[in-house]
C-alpha positions as CSV (number, residue, x, y, z in Angstrom):
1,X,23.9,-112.6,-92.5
2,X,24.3,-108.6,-93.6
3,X,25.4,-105.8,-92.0
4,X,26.1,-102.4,-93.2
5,X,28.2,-101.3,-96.2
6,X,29.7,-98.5,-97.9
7,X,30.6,-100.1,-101.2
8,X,30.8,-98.9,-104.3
9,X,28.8,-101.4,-105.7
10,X,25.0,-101.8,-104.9
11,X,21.9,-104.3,-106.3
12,X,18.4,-103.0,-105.9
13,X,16.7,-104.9,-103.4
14,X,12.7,-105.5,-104.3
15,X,10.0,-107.6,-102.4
16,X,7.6,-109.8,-103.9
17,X,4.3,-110.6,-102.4
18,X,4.0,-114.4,-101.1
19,X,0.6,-116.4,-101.9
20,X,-0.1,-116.4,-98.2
21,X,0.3,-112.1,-98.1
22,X,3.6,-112.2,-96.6
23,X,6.4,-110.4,-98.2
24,X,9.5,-112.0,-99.9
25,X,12.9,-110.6,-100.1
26,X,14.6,-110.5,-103.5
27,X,18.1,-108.8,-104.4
28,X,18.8,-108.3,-108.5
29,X,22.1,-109.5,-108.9
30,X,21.6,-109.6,-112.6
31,X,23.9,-107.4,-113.3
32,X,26.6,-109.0,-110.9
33,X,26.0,-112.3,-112.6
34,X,27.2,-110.9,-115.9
35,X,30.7,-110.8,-115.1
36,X,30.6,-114.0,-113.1
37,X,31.7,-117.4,-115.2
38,X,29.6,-119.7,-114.6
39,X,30.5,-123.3,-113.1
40,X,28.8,-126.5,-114.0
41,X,27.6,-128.7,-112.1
42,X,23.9,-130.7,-111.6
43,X,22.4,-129.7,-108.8
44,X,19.4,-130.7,-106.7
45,X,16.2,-128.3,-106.7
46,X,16.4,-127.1,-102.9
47,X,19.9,-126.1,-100.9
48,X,19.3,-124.6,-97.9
49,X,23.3,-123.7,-97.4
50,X,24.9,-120.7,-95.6
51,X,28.8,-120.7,-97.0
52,X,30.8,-117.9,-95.8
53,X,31.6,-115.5,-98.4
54,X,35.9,-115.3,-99.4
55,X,37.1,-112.2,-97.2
56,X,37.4,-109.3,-99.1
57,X,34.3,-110.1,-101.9
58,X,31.5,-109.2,-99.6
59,X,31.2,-105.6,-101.0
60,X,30.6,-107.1,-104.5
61,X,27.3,-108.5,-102.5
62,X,25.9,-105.2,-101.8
63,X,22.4,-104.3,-101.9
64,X,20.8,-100.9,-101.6
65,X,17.8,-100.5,-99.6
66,X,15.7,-97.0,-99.0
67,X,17.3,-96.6,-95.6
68,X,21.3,-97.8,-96.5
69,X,23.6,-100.5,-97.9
70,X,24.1,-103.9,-97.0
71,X,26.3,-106.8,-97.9
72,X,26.2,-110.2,-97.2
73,X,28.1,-112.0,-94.9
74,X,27.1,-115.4,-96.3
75,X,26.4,-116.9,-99.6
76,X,22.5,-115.6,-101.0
77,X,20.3,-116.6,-103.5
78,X,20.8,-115.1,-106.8
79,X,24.6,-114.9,-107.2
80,X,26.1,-117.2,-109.8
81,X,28.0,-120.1,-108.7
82,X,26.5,-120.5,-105.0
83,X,25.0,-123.6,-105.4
84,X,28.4,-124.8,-107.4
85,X,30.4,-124.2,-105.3
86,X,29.0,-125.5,-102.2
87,X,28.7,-128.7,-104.4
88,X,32.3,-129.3,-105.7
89,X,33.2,-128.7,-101.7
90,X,31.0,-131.7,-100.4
91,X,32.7,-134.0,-104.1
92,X,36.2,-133.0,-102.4
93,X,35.3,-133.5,-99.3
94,X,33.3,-136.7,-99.5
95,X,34.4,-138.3,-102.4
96,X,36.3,-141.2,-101.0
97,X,33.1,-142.1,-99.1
98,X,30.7,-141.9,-102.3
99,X,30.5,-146.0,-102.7
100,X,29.6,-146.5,-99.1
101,X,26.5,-144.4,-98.9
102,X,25.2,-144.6,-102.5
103,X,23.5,-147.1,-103.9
């Protein structure tokens, strides 16, 4: 899902503490999602959906840890136009077949 980087773009990686004491990973892509259009497109609440990142754009990705960067490898939460994306791919994909499975 990561794996080291030596971009020259980085996003400050911070953990927020979970109800249940455990510790959740969150990267600040704010200022990433600036410069990012945004698509639209209705969406349901939860999407649990790795999409490969496009070759080439994983650096803009990069987060910055104590220890090193990393950039991911996959889609993450946070960046503009994730869940888009992976949406408008299942409409093209599946579109033909919309009538026979909705109601």
């Amino acid at each position: 899902m990561i794996h080291p980087s030596k971009s020259p773009y980085s996003a400050l990686v911070l953990f927020q503490k979970k109800q249940d004491g455990t510790l959740s990973m969150c990267v600040d892509y704010r200022a990433l999602n600036k410069t990012i259009m945004k698509n639209k497109y209705l969406i349901p609440l939860v999407l649990d959906r790795m999409d490969r990142i496009v070759d080439g754009d994983e650096p803009k990705t990069t987060s910055i840890t104590r220890y090193r960067l990393y950039e991911f490898l996959v889609m993450t939460f946070g960046i503009n136009n994730a869940p888009t994306t992976f949406y408008n791919l299942m409409n093209d994909i599946l579109f033909e077949y919309l009538d026979e499975f909705m109601a």
